[in-house]
Structure formats: C-alpha cells, structure tokens
PyMOL commands that place a pseudoatom at each C-alpha (Angstrom):
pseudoatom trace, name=CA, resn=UNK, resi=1, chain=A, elem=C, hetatm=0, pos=[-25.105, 5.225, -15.769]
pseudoatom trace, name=CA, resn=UNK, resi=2, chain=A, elem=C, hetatm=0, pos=[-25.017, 4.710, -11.994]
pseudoatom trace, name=CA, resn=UNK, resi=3, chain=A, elem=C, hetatm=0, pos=[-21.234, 5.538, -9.948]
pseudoatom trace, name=CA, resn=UNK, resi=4, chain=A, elem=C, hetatm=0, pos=[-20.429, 2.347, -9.581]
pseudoatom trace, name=CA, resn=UNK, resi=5, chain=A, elem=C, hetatm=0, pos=[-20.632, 1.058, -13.503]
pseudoatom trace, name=CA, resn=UNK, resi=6, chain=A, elem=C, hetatm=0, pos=[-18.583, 4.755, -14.379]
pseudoatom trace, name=CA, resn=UNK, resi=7, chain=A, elem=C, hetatm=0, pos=[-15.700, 3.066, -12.455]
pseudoatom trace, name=CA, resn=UNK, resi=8, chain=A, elem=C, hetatm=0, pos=[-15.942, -0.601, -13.066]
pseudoatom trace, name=CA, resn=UNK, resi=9, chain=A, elem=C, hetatm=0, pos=[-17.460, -2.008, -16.579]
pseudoatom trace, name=CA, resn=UNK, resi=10, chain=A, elem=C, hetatm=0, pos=[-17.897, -5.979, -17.005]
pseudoatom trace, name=CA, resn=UNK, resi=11, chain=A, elem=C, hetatm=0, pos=[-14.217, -6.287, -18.180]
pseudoatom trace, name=CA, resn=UNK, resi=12, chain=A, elem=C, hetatm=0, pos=[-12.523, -4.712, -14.963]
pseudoatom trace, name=CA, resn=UNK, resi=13, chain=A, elem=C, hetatm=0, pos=[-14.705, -6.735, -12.937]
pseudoatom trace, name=CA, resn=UNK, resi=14, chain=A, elem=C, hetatm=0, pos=[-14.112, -10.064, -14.840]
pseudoatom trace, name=CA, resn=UNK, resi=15, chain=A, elem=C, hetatm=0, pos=[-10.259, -9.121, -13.960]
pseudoatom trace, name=CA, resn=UNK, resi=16, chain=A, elem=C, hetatm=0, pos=[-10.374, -8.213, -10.320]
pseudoatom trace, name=CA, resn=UNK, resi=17, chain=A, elem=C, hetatm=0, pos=[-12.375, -11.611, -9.600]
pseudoatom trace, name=CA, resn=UNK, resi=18, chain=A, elem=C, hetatm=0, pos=[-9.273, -13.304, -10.996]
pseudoatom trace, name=CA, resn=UNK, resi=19, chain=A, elem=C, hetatm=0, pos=[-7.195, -11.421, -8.827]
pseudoatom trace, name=CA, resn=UNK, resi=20, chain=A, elem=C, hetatm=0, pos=[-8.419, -12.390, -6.177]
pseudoatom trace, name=CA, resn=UNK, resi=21, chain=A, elem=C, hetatm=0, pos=[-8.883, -16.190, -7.145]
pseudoatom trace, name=CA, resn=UNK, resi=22, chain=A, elem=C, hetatm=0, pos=[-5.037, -15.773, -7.797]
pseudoatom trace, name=CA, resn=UNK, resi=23, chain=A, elem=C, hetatm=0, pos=[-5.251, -14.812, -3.654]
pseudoatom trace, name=CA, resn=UNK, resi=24, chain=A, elem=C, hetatm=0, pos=[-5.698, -18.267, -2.913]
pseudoatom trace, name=CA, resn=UNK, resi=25, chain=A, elem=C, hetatm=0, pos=[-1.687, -18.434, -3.291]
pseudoatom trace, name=CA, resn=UNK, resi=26, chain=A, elem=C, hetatm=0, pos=[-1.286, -16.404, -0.307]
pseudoatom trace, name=CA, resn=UNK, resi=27, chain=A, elem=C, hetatm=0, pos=[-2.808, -19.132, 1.772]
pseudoatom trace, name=CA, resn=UNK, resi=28, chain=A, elem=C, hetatm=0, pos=[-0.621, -21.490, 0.154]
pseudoatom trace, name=CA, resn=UNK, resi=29, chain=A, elem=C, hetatm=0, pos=[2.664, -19.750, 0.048]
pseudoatom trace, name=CA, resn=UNK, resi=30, chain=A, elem=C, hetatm=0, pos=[2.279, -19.166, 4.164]
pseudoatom trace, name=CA, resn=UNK, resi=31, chain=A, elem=C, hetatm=0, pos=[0.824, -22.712, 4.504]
pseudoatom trace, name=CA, resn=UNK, resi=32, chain=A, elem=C, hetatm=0, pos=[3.758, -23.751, 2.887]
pseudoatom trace, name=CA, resn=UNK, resi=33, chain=A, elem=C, hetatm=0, pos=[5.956, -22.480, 4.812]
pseudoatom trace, name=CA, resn=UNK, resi=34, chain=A, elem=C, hetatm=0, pos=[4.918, -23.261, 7.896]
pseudoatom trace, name=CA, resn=UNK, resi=35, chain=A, elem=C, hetatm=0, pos=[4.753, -26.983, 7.325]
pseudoatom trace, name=CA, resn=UNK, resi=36, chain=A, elem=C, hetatm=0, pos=[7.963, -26.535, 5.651]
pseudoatom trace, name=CA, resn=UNK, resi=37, chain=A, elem=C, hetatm=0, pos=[9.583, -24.838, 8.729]
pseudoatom trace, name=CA, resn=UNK, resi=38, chain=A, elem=C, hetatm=0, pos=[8.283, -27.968, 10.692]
pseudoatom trace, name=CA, resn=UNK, resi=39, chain=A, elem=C, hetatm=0, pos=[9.706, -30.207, 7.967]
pseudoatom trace, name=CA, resn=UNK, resi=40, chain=A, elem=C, hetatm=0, pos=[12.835, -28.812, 8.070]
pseudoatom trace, name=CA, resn=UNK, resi=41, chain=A, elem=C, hetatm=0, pos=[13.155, -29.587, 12.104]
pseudoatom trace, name=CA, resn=UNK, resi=42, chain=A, elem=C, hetatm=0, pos=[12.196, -33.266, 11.110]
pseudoatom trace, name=CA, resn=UNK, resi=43, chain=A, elem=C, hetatm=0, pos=[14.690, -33.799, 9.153]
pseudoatom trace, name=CA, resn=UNK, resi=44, chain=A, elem=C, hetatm=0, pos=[17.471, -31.928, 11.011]
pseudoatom trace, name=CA, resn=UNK, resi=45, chain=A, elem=C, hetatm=0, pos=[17.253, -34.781, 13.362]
pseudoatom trace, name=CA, resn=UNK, resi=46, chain=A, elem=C, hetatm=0, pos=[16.266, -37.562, 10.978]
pseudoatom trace, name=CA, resn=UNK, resi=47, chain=A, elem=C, hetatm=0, pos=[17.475, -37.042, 6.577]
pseudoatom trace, name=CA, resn=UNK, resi=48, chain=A, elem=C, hetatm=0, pos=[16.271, -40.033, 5.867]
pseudoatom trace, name=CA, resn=UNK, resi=49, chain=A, elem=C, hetatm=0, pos=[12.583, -38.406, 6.788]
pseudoatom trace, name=CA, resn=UNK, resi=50, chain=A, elem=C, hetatm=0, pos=[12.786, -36.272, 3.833]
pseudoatom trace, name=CA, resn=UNK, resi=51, chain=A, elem=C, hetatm=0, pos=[10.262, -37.948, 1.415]
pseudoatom trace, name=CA, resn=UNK, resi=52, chain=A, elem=C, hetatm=0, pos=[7.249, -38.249, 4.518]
pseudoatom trace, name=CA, resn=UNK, resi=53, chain=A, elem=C, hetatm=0, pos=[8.375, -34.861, 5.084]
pseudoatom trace, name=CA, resn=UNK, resi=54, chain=A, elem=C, hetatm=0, pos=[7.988, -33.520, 1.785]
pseudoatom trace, name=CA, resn=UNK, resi=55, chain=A, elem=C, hetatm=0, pos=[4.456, -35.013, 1.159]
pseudoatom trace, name=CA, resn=UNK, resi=56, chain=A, elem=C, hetatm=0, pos=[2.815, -33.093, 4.344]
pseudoatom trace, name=CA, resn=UNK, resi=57, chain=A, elem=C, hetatm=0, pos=[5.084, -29.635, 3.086]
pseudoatom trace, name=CA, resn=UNK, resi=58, chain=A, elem=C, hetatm=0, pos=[3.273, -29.537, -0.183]
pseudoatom trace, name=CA, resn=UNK, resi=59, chain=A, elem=C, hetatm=0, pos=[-0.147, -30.356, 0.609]
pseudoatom trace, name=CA, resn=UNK, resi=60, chain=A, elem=C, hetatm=0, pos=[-1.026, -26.743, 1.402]
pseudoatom trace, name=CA, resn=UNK, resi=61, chain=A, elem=C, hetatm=0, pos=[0.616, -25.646, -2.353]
pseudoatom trace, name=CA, resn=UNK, resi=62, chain=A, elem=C, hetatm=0, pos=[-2.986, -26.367, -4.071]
pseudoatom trace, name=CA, resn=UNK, resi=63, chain=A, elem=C, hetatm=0, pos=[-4.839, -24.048, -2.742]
pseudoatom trace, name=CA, resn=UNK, resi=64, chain=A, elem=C, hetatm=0, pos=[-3.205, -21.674, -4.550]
pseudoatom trace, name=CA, resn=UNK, resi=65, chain=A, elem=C, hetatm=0, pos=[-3.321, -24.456, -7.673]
pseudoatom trace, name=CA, resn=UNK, resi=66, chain=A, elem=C, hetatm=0, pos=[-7.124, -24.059, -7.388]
pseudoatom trace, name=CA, resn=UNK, resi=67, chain=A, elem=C, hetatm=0, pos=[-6.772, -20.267, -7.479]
pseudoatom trace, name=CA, resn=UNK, resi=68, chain=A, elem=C, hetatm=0, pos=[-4.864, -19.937, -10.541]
pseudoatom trace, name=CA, resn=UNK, resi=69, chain=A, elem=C, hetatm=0, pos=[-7.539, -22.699, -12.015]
pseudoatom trace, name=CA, resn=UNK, resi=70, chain=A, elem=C, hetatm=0, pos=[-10.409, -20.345, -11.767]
pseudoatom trace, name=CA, resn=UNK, resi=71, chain=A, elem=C, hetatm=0, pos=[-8.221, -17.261, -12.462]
pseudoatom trace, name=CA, resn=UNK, resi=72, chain=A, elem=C, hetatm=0, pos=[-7.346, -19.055, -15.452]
pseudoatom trace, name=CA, resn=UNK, resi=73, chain=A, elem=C, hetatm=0, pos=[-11.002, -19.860, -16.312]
pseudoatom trace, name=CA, resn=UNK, resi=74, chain=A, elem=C, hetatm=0, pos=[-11.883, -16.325, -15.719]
pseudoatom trace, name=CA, resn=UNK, resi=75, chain=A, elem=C, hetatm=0, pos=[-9.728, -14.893, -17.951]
pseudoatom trace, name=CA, resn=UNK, resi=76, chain=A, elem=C, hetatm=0, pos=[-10.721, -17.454, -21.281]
pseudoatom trace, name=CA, resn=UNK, resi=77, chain=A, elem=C, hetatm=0, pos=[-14.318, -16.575, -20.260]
pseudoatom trace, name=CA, resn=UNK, resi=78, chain=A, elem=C, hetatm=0, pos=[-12.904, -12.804, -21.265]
pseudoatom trace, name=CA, resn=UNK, resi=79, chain=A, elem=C, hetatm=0, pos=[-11.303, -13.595, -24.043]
pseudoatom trace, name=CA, resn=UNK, resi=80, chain=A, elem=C, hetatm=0, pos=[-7.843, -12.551, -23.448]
pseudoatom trace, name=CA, resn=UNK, resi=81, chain=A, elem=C, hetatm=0, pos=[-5.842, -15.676, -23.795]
pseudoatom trace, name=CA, resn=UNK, resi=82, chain=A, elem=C, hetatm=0, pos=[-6.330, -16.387, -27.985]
pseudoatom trace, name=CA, resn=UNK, resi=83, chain=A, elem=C, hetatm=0, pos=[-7.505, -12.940, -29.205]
pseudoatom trace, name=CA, resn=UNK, resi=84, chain=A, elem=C, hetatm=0, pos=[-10.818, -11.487, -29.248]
pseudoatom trace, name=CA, resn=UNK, resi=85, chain=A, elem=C, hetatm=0, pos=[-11.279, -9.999, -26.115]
pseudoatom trace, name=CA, resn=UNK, resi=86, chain=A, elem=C, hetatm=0, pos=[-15.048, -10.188, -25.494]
pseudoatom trace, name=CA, resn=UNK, resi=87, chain=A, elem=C, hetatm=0, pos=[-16.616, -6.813, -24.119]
pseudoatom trace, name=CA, resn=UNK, resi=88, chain=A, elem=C, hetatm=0, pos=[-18.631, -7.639, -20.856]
pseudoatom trace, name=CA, resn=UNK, resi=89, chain=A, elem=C, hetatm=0, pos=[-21.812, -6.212, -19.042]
pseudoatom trace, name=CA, resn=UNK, resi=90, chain=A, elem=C, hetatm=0, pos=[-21.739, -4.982, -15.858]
pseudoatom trace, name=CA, resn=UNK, resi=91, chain=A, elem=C, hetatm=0, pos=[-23.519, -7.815, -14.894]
pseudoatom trace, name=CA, resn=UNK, resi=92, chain=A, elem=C, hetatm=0, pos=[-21.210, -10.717, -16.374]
pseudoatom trace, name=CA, resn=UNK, resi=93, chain=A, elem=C, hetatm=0, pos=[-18.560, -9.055, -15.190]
pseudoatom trace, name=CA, resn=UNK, resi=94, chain=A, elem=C, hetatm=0, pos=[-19.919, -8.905, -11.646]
pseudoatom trace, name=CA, resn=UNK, resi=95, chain=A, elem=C, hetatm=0, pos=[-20.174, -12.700, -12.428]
pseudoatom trace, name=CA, resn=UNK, resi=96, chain=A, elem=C, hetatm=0, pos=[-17.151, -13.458, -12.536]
pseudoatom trace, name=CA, resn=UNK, resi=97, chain=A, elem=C, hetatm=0, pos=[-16.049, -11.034, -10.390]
pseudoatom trace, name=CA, resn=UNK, resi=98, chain=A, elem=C, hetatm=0, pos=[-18.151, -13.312, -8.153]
pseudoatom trace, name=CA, resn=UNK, resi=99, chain=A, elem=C, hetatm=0, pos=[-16.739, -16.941, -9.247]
pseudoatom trace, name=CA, resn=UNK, resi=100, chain=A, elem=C, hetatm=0, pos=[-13.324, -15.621, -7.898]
pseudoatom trace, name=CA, resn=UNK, resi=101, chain=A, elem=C, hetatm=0, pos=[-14.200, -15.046, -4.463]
pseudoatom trace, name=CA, resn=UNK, resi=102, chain=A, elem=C, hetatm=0, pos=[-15.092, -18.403, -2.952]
pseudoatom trace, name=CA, resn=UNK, resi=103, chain=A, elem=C, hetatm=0, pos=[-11.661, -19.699, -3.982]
pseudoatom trace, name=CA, resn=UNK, resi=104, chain=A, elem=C, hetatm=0, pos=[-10.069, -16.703, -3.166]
pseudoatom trace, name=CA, resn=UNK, resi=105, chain=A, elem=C, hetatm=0, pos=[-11.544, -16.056, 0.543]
pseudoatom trace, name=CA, resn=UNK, resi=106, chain=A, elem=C, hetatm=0, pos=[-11.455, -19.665, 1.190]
pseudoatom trace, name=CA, resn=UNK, resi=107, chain=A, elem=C, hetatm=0, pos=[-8.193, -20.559, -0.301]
pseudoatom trace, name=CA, resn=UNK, resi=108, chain=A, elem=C, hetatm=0, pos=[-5.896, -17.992, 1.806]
pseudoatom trace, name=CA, resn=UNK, resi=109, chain=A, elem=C, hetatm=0, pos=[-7.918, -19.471, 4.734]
pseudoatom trace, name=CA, resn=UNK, resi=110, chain=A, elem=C, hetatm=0, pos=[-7.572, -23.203, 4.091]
pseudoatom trace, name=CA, resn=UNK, resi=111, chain=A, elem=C, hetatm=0, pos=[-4.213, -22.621, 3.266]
pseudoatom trace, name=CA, resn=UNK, resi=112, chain=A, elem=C, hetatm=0, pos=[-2.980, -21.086, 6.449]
pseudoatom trace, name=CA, resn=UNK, resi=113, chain=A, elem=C, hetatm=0, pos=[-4.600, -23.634, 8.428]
pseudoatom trace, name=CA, resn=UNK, resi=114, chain=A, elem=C, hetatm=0, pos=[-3.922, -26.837, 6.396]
pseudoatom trace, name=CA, resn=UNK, resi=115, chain=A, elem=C, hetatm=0, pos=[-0.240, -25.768, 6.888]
pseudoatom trace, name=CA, resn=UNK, resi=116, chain=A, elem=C, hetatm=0, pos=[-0.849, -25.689, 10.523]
pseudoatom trace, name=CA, resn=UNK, resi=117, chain=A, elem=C, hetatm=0, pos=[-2.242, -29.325, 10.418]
pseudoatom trace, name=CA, resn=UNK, resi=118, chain=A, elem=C, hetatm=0, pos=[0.184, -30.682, 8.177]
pseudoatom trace, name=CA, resn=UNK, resi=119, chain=A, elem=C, hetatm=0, pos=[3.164, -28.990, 10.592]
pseudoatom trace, name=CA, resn=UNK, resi=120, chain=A, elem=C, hetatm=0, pos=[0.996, -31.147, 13.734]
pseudoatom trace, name=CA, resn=UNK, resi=121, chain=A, elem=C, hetatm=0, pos=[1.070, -34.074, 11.445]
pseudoatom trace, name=CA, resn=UNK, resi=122, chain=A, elem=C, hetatm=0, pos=[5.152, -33.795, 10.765]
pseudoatom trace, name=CA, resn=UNK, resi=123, chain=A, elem=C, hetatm=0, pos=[5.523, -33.458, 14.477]
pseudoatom trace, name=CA, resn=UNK, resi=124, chain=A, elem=C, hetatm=0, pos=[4.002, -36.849, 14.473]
pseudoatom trace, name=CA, resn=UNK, resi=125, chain=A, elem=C, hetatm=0, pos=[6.109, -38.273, 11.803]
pseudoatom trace, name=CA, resn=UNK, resi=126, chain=A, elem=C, hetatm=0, pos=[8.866, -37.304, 13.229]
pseudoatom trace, name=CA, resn=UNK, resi=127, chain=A, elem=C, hetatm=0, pos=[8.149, -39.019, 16.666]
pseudoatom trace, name=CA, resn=UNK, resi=128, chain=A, elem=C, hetatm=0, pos=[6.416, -41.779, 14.765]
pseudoatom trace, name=CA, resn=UNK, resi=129, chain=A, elem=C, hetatm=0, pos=[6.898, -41.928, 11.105]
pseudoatom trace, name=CA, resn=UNK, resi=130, chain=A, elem=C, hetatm=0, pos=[4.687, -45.557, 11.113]
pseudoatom trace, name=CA, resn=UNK, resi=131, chain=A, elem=C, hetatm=0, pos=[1.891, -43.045, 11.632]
pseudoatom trace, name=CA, resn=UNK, resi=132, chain=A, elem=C, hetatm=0, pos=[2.650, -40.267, 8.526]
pseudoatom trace, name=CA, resn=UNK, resi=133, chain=A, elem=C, hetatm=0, pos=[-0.909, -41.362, 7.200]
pseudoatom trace, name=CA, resn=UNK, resi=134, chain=A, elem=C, hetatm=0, pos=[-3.006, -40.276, 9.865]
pseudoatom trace, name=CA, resn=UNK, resi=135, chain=A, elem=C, hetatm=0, pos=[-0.990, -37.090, 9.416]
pseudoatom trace, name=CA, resn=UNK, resi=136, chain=A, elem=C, hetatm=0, pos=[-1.703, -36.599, 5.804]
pseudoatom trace, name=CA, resn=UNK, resi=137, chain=A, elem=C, hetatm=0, pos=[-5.717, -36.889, 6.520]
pseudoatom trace, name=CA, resn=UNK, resi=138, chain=A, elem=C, hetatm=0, pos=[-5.818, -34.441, 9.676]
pseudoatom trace, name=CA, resn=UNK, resi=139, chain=A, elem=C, hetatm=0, pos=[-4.632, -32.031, 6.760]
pseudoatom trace, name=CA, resn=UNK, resi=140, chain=A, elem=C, hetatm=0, pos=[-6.246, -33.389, 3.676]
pseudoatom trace, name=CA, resn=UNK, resi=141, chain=A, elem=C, hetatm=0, pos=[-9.325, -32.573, 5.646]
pseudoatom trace, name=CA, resn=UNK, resi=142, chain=A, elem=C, hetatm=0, pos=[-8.747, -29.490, 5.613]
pseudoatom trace, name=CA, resn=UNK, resi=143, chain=A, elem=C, hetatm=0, pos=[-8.666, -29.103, 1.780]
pseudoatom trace, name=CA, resn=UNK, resi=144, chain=A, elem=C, hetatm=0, pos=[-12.260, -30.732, 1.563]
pseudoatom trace, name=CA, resn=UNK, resi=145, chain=A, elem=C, hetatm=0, pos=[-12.818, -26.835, 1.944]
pseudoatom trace, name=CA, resn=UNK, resi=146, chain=A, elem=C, hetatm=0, pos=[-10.807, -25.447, -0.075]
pseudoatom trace, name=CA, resn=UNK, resi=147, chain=A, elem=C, hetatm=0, pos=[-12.161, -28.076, -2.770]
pseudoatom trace, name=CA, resn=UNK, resi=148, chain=A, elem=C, hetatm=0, pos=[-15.779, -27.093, -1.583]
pseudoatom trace, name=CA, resn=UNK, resi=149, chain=A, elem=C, hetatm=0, pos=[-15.076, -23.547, -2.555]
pseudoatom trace, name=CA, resn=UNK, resi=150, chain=A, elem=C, hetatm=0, pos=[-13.416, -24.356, -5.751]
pseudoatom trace, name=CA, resn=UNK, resi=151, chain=A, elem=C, hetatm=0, pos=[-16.589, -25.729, -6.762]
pseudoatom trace, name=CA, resn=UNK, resi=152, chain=A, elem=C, hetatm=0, pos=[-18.716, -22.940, -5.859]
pseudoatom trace, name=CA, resn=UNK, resi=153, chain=A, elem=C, hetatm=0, pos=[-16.097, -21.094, -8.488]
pseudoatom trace, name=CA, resn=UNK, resi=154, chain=A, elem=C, hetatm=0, pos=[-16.725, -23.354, -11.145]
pseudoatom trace, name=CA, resn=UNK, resi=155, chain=A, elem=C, hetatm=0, pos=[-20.617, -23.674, -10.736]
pseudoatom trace, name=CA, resn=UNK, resi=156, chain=A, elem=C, hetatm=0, pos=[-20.568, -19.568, -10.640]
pseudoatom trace, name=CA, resn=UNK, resi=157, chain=A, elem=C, hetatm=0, pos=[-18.044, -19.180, -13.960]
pseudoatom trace, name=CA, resn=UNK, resi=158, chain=A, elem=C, hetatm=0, pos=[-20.272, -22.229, -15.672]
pseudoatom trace, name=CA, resn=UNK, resi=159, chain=A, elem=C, hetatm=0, pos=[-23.474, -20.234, -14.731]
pseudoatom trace, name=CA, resn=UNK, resi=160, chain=A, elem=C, hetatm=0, pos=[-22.177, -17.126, -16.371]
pseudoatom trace, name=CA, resn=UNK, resi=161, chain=A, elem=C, hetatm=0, pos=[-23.829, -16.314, -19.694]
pseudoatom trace, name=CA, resn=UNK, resi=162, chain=A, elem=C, hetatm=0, pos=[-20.587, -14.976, -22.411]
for i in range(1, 162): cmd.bond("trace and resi %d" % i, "trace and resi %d" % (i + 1))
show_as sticks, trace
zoom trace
C-alpha cells in the first residue's frame, strides 16, 4: 500500500471530487453579485428596469447549478443517496475525484467573469434597454465554457466503471 492510498481510499476521493464540483458555486455566488451590484444601480435610476435587470443578474447562478449536478452525480455513483454505499478502488475513486474538477475549476472561473459581462451588458440596458439582447449573449457566451466543462464531467463520471 503506497502513502498516498493509506490516506485517501476510492470513497474519500469520490467525495472530495464532489467538493469541489460543489466549487463551481463560488464562481456563481461572486458572479452574482457583481451583476447584481450593477443591477441594482439600473434600477435605482429606472424600477421599471427590474425584469431586464433580473435576467442578466441570474445568468451567472448556473454555474454553480452545473456544480451541484455533477456533485450530485458523484455522490449516486457512491451510493450514498438510497443506501448501500458502494466501497470504491483507489482508482474509481480517483475517477471521480477527476469528473469534479472540470466543473469545479471552470465553474468558479466562468462564473466570475460571466458576472463581469452580464454587469457590461446591464450598463447597456440601462443606457439602452432596446439593446438587453445583445447583453444577454456577450454573457451567455461566456457559459458555452462553463457548459464545455460540464460535459467533460459527465463524459468522465459516465466513463467510470461502479
């Protein structure tokens, strides 16, 4: 038994890639904000803004969406939602250890910055709301990426053999 498999067996690695698939949320949570912040300006001048405002505020909430997704997939792999917890390899575990990165890396990432383009896209809706939809896809480019890496998690947690 090597070091490394004395401190992590399959199960402990099958939970700390859903941890950090659960990450994602970070990303979201901050890119929330900051298009919220922005938002929140809009509408200080203009209330009748709120519902353009609110659609460019939440698009940066599903990154974190995506992360729970594969955390959630994760942890049915293991067994722990429904009984029979399954006991893992080293190797399955560092599976799915594995299907929780992409998500995770990119979804704090993507998150951040499709706040930061949503926030660019409110400062055009609130100058000229005609043009919200051009604001919406300068963001919802953005989550091509974080949809990319979801993906890549599913492919990896299909590919695992329990």
């Amino acid at each position: 038994m090597t070091l490394f498999e004395s401190l992590f067996d399959g199960n402990t690695l099958a939970l700390l890639g859903a941890a950090i698939a659960s990450l994602a949320g970070i990303g979201s949570a901050i890119g929330v904000s900051i298009a919220g912040q922005a938002a929140a300006g809009v509408i200080t001048e203009d209330p009748k803004k709120f519902g353009k405002t609110l659609v460019l505020q939440v698009l940066p909430g599903t990154q974190g969406i995506y992360g729970f997704v594969v955390a959630f997939l994760i942890i049915l792999k293991l067994g722990m939602i429904g009984g029979g917890m399954v006991d893992l390899t080293v190797a399955q575990g560092a599976y799915l250890f594995a299907a929780g990165l992409p998500i995770g890396i990119v979804g704090i990432i993507s998150g951040i910055q499709q706040g930061k383009a949503a926030a660019a896209g409110l400062q055009l809706t609130a100058k000229r709301p005609d043009q919200m939809t051009k604001g919406v896809i300068y963001a919802a480019m953005v989550e091509t990426y974080a949809i990319l890496a979801l993906l890549i998690s599913i492919l990896i947690w299909l590919g695992t053999n329990v």
